[in-house]
N, C-alpha and C positions, 0 to 999 in steps of 0.2 A: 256775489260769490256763488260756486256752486254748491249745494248743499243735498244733502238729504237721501236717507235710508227707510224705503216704507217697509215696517217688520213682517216678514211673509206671514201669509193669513193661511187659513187651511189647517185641520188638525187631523191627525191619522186616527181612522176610527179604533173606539176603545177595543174591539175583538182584535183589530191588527196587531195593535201592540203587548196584549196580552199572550199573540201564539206564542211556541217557542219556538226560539232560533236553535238551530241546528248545527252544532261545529263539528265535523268528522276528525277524527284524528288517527293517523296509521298506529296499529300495535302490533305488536312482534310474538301473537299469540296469549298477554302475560292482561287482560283487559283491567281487571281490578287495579293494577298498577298503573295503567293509561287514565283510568280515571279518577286517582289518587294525586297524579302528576298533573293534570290539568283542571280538574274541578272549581280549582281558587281562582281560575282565570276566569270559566264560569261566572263565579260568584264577580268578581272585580267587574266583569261587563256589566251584569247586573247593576250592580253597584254606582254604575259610574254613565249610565244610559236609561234615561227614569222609564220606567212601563216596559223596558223590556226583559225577555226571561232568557235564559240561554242555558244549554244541556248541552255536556261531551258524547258523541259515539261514538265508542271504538270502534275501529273499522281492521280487520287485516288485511294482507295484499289482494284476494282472491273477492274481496268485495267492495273496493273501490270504487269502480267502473262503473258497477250499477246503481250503486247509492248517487254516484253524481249524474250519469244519466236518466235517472227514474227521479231528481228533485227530491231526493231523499234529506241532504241535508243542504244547508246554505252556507258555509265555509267548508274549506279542508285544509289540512295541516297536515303535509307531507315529506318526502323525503323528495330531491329535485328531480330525480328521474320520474318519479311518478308525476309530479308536478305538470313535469316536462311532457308527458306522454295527456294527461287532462288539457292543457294548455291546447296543443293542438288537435284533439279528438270533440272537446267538448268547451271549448272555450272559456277554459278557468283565466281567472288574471291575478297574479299576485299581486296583493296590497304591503305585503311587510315581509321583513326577514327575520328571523330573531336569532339573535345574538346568546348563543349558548357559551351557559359559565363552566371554565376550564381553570384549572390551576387557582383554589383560593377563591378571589374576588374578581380576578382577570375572565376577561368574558372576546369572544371571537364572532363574527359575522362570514364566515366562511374558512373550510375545513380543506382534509388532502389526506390521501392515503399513505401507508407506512408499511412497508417490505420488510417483514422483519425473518433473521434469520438465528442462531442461537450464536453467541460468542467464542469464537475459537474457531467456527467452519470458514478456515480459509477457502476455502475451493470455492465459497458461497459468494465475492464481495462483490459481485453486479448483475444487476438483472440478466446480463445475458449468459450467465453462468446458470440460471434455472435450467436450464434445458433436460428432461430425464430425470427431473426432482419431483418428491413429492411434494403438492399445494396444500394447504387449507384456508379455506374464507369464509366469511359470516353466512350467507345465502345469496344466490341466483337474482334476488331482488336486490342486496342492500348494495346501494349508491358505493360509501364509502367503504365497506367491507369488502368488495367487488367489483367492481364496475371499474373503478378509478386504478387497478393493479392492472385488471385486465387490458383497459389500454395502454398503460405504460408498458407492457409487455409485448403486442401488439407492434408499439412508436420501438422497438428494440427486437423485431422482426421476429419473435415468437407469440406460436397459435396457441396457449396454454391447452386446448382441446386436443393438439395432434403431436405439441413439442413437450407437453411436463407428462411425468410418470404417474401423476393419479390428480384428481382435485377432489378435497373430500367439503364438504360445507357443514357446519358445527354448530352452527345456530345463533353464536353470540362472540362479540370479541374477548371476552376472558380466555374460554374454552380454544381458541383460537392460537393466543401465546399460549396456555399451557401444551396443546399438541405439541410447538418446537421446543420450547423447553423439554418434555418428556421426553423427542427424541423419533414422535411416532409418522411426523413431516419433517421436511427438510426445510421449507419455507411457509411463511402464512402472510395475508395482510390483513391489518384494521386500520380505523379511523384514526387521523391526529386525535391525538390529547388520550389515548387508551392508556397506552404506555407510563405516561406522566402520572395520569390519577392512578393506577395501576402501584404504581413507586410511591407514591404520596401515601397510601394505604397500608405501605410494608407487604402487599400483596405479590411484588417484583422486586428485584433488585436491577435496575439498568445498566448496570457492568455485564450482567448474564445475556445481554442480546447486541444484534447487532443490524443497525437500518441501512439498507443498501439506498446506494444513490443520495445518502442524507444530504437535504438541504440546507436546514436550520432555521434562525433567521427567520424572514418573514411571510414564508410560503411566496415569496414575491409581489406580495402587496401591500404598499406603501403604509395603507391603514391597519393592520395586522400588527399588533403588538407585542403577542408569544413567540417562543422561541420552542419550536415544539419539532420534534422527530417527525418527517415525512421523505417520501420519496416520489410523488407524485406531482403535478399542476396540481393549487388550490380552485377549489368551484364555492357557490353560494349557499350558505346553510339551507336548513328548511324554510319554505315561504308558504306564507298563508293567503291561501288565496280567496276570491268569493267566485260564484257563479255566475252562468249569467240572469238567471232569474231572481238573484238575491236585488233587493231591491239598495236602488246607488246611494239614498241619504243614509243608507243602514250601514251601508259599507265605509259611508264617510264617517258614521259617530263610531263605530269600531277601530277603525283606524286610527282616530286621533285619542280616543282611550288609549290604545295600547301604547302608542309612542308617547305619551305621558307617565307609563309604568316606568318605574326605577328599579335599580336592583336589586332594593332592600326590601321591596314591597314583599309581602307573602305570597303572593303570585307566583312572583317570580321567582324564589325561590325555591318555593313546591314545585315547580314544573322546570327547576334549574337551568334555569334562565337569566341571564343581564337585562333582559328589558326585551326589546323590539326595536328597529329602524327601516327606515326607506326599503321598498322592494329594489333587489340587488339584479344584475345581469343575468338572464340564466341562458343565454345564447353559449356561453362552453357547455352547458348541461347537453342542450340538443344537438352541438357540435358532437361532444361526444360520445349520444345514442344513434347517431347517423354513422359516425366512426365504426362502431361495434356495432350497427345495424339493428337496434333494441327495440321493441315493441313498436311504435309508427313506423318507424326506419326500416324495419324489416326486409321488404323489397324493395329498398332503397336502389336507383337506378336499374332496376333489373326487368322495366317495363319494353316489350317485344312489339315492333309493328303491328305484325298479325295479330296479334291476339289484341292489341289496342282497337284495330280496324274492324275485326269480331265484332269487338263487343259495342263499339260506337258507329257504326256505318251508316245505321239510320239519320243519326246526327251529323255524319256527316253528307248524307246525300241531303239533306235539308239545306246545312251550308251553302253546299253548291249553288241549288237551287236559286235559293236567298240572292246569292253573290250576283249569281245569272240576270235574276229579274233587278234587281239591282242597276246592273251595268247597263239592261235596255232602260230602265226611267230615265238615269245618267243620259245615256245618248240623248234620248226623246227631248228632256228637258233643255240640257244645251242646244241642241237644235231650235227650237222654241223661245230660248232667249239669249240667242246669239246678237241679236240686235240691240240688248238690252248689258251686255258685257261692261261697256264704260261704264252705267250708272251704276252696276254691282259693285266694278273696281272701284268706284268713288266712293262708297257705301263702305266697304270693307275700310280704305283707308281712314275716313271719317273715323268709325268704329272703331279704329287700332290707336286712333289719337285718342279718343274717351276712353281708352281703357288703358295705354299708357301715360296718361296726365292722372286718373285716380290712382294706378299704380307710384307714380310720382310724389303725388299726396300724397299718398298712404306710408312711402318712405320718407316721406322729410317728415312729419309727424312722428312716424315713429325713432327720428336720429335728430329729432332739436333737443336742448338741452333742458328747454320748461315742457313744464306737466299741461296737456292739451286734452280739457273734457268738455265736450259737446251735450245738452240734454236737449230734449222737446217742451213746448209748453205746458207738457204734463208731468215737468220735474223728473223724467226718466233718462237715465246716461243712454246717450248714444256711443260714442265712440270714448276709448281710454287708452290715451298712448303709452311707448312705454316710461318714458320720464314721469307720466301719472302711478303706472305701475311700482317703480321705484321712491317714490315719496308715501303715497298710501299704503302700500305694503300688498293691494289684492291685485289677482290678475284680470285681465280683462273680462273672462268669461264669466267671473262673478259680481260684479257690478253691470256691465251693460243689461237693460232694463230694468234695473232698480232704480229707484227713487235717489235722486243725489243728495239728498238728507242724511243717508249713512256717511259722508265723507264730513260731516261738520259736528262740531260739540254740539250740545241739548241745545243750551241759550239760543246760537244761531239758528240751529235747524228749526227749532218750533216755528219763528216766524216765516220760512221758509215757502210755502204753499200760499201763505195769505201776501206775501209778496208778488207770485207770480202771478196769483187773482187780481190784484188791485194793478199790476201792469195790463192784462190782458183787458180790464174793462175801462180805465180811465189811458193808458199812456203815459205813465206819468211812471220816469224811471227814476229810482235811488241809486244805482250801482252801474248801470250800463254804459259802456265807453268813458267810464271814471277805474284809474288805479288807483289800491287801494290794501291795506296792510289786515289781517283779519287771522284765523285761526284754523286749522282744518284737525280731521281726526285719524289719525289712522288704524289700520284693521288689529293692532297687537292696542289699541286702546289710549294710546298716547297722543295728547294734545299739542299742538306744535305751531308756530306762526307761520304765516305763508305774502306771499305778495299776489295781489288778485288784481285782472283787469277782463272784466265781463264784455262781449258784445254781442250783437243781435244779427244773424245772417236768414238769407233765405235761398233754401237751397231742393231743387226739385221743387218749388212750389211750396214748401213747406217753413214755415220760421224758427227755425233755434238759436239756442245762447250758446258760446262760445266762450270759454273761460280757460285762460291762460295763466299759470298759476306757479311759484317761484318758491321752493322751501328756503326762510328766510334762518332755519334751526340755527347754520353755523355762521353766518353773517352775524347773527346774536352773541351766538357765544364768544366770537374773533372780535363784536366790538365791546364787549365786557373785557376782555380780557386785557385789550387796549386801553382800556381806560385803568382798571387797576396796575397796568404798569406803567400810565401817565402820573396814577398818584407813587406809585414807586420811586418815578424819577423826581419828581417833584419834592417826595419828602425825603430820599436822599441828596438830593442839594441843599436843602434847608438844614438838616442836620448836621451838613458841612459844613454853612455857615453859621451855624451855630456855636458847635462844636469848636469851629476855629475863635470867635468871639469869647466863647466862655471862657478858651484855653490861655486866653491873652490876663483876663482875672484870675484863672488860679497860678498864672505863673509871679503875678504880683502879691499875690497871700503867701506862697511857697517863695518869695524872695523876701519880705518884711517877717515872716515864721524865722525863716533862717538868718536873719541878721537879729534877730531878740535874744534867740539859743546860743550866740557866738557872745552878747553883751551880758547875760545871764550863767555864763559859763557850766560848769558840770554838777552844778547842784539840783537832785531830783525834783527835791520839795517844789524850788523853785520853776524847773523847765515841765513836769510832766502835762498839766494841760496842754501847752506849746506844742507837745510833741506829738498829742491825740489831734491838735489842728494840722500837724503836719503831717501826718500819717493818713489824715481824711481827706489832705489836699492831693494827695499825690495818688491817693486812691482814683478819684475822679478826675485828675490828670489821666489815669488809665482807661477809665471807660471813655474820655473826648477823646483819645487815641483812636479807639476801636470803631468809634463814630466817624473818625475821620479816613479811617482806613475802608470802612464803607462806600463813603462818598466821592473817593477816587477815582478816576477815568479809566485805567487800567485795570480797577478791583474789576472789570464788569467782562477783560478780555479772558476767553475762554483758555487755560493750561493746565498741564501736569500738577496736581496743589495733595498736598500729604493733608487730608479730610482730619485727621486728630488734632493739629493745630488749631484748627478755626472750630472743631467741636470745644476744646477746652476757652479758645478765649469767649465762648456764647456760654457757654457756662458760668461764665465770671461774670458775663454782662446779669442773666437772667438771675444767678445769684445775689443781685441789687433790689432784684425786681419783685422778691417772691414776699408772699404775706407772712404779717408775726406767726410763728410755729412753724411754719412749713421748711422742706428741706430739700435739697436736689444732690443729686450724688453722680457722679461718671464713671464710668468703668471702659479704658480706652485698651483693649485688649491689643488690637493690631498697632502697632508703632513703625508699619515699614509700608504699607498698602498705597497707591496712588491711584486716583481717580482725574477724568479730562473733565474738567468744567473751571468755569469762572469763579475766585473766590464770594463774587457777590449772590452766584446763583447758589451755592452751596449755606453758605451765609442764612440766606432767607428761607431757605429748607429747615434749618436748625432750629432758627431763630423763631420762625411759625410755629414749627412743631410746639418748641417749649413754650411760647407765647397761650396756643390752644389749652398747653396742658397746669399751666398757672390758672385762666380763666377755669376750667374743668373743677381743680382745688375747694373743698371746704373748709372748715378751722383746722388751721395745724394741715397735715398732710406730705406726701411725699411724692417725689417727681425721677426717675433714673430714665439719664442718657447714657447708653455706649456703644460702643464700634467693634466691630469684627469681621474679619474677613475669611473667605471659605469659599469651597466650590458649590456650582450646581449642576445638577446633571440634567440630561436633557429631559426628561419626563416632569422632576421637580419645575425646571426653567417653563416648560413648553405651561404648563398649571397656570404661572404666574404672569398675564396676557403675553404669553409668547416668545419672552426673554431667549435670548440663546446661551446655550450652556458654557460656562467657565469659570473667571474666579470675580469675584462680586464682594465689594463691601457696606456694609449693610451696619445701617444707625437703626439704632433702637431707641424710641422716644416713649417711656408708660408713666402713666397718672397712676392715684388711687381713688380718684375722686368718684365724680359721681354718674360718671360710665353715658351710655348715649344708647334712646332709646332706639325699637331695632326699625320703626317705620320711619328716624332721623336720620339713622345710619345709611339705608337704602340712598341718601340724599348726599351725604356726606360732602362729596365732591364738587358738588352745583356752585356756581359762586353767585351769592358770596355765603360760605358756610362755616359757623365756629360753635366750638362746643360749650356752647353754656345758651340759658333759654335768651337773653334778649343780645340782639346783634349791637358789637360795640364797632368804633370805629377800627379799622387796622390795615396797615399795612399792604399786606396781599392776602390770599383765601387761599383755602386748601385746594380749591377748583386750580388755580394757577401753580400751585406748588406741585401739583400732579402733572401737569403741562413741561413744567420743567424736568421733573424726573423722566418724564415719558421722550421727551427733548434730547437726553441724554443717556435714551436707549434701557433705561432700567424701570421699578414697578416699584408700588407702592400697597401696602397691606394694612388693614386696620382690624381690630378687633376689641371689640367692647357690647358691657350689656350694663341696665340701670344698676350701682349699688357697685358696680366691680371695679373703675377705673375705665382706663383706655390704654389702647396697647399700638403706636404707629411703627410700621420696620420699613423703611426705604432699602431698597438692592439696585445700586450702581456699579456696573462692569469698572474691574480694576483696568487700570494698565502696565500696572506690573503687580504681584502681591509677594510681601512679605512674608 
């Protein structure tokens, strides 16, 4: 097998990780506030990155430039055009976006500008009606308070510099809507979501203004879930970038800190924030400072001959030069081994065969469908296709020269090294050119089976192992699942036959019952036992019924079936089945709902559920089943793995027992899993029961803690609802 991860050795000296880390952050003049908002983020690195220290700078726009040029600090947190303008001056790279909270709880990963004008200014309703108006905008610098109007303005063939009647810049989006409100601008713009929280504050009324060009909706990106006033193209919130001298494992534990923050952390919302994700596109950002010609852009295409040939002449009489002596070696040489022509063309072709035959390999490796990992006799990966990529979870650049011991659990990998010693000095293989079933690990932690078949090549002169490697997870699971609905069918036939057997004896109790009570006539005294036999025969006439209706060839074909029938008859079944004191109760709200499935797959959903929830049960106790149907909408649906939104009927199955702890719960689903400590025989598992629901397009939800019960809701799409 291949195996094994040596833990990198090497520790950062203790001064290293005691300096501090330096995170710049743009302020808008107001510093004590910048470093009230971001400080817990601060602390959170700290926190969450052992030995290191981390301090906020405020920075304003006028000192930017030098603090990242002079290595003043080793992050910055900006606004995208400044990003934009670091990015290509000085080699920033964004690590992350963050996701600023808007509206409540609801959080955005890129923003757009909003045209806004006061309510009632008909003459105002589209950008190109500014013409001869007065503007106002946040500042000269702000991205969203500027930048983003001014090209829209621009893409609607006005120079706001030569076509509007003044631009005044105000400093902050409040002050901004108040100018049009008071009447002292005819138009202003700010950033999405001003307006909203603005309103949410009682600070506005949104009746009083009006957004030209309103979009709505989702700024036009699919992932954007507010529905927020704009009038602009949406661009990428603020990104947080590192430098180039910040060093890259610093960069990588920052990164993965942040994108572990939630939105409930105090972080994040000190610094009013949802969290952080993925660095976002910022190609519209420099799109459109090349548009408006902004800071690097500036003399965007305006570079002149002359003055290019001024300034570079030297450099290019050098060229020449170059080019010149150049062209005589050229001749010389060919002259010189003109005679020598064929064997070079041979050489060349030769050559284009060995580098398209590795090219060749290198693509069928990387498009077979098994995991292909190469190491050397010193346990280090060589090559890692991408099939290997896809099963372990790392990509190539982090595994090759590691030790293949990170790819295997403890157990295997210890012996891992004394393996390849005791081949390399005796010969003597355990695993080579033997297939063979074993376990591998992957990078989130998870242990998993695989199919291994080891060999030994030598290649350049050199010998390694070759290990070809099969994730065997869902062959596992596809043949468990196989076999619990072997015993499915198995003990649904038996209970057919049984069923039928039995029904043939109580049909002969409830015939010799019923001729004693006809020879005994109507006197109580005398018939009432007879009639407690009769009553208990025809009871159990009822449940081999329901046995038998199980065991039918067509209980199992898939149709239209009204889901409150077959809840009420499992009701009556498990109602047989529950312990002295206990109790079960139904509450079948919907009486009109259909659902497509098999009455036996629906059957064994019910029939599980309560099954689990009797086992669950202590002394006495209570169990409620019932049904209802209702809509979901697509946020709620999209929550529940994915579901698509509409009308959904949904069983409800709760215990009061004695609930499932939360490290079993995680497991819940695995087959074979039931809710009580030792596994009894049954039926099918809730692993399968999930299979089924999932089968028929719907979701399954559980909730329970020790001491409380359990609470199952299955949601199956109706086909029509009542």
């Amino acid at each position: 097998m291949i195996i094994g991860l040596m833990l990198d050795g090497g520790a950062v000296a203790a001064e290293a990780n005691a300096a501090w880390i330096r995170i710049g952050v743009l302020t808008k003049g107001n510093e004590p506030l910048t470093l009230q908002r971001w400080s817990s983020t601060a602390d959170y690195l700290h926190q969450h990155i052992a030995a290191r220290h981390f301090r906020i700078v405020p920075l304003d726009f006028s000192q930017i430039e030098a603090a990242v040029s002079g290595a003043e600090i080793d992050f910055l947190l900006a606004n995208p055009a400044i990003f934009a303008e670091m990015e290509t001056a000085y080699g920033a790279a964004a690590m992350l976006t963050l996701k600023r909270r808007v509206l409540a709880e609801r959080s955005a990963a890129v923003f757009a500008g909003a045209i806004v004008v006061k309510a009632g200014r008909h003459d105002l309703r589209g950008i190109e009606h500014l013409k001869n108006m007065r503007f106002a905008a946040v500042d000269p610098t702000s991205f969203g308070g500027w930048a983003m109007a001014w090209r829209q303005m621009k893409l609607n063939a006005i120079d706001p510099f030569v076509d509007l009647a003044g631009i005044k810049f105000l400093g902050s989006h409040e002050a901004v809507v108040q100018a049009v409100l008071d009447g002292t601008v005819d138009a202003g713009t700010v950033r999405t979501g001003v307006l909203e929280q603005m309103a949410s504050t009682g600070r506005l009324d949104l009746d009083q203004v009006h957004v030209m060009m309103e979009q709505g909706g989702a700024l036009g990106h699919p992932s954007f879930e507010l529905s927020l006033l704009h009038s602009t193209a949406y661009y990428p919130e603020w990104p947080l970038a590192s430098l180039p001298h910040t060093d890259s494992q610093l960069v990588k534990q920052v990164a993965l800190a942040l994108l572990a923050m939630n939105a409930g952390d105090p972080a994040a919302r000190a610094a009013g924030i949802a969290g952080w994700q993925p660095p976002a596109n910022y190609l519209p950002v420099h799109d459109l400072m090349r548009d408006l010609k902004l800071a690097q852009y500036q003399h965007f295409g305006e570079v002149e001959l002359l003055d290019a040939a001024r300034q570079h002449w030297r450099w290019a009489a050098l060229i020449v030069l170059a080019l010149l002596l150049l062209t005589a070696l050229v001749v010389y040489v060919l002259r010189l081994n003109r005679h020598n022509a064929g064997i070079n063309r041979r050489l060349r072709t030769k050559n284009q065969r060995i580098q398209e035959s590795e090219q060749r390999l290198a693509a069928i490796l990387d498009n077979v469908l098994e995991a292909v990992v190469t190491i050397d006799f010193a346990g280090n990966i060589q090559t890692f296709n991408r099939a290997a990529e896809m099963i372990f979870g790392y990509r190539q650049h982090e595994v090759v020269g590691c030790n293949v011991s990170m790819l295997m659990p403890a157990p295997v990998a210890a012996g891992h090294d004394q393996f390849i010693g005791n081949y390399i000095r005796t010969g003597e293989a355990t695993i080579i050119g033997i297939g063979r079933e074993s376990e591998g690990l992957r990078k989130n932690g998870e242990v998993f089976p695989l199919e291994l078949a080891v060999s030994e090549v030598a290649l350049r002169g050199e010998r390694m192992f070759v290990g070809i490697l099969r994730d065997l997870s869902e062959k596992k699971a596809h043949e468990e699942r196989r076999r619990q609905m072997e015993r499915l069918e198995a003990l649904s036939k038996m209970a057919g036959g049984f069923a039928h057997e039995f029904n043939n004896l109580l049909s002969s109790i409830v015939g010799y019952t019923d001729m004693l009570l006809l020879e005994l006539g109507d006197a109580p005294e005398r018939t009432a036992d007879l009639r407690q036999v009769m009553d208990a025969a025809l009871r159990a006439k009822l449940l081999v019924k329901q046995l038998l209706d199980v065991s039918r060839s067509d209980y199992e074909a898939a149709l239209v079936l009204m889901p409150q029938k077959i809840v009420t008859e499992v009701v009556e079944l498990l109602q047989s089945l529950l312990p002295d004191g206990a109790e079960i109760h139904s509450d079948l709200q919907c009486q009109a709902c259909q659902v497509l499935m098999s009455p036996l797959n629906f059957q064994q959903i019910v029939m599980n559920l309560g099954m689990n929830a009797i086992e669950a049960l202590a002394e006495g106790g209570r169990i409620d089943i019932s049904l209802e149907c209702g809509p979901l909408d697509e946020r709620v649906a999209a929550d529940m793995d994915d579901l698509a939104a509409g009308e959904y009927a949904v069983l409800t199955v709760s215990d009061d027992g004695r609930g499932i702890a939360a490290e079993r719960l995680a497991h819940i689903f695995e087959p074979v899993f039931t809710n009580h400590d030792v596994v009894k025989d049954q039926v099918v598992g809730l692993a399968a029961i999930k299979e089924i629901i999932h089968r028929h397009h719907g979701a399954v939800e559980v909730h329970s803690a020790p001491g409380t019960g359990t609470c199952f809701k299955v949601y199956l799409p109706c086909t029509r609802a009542g």
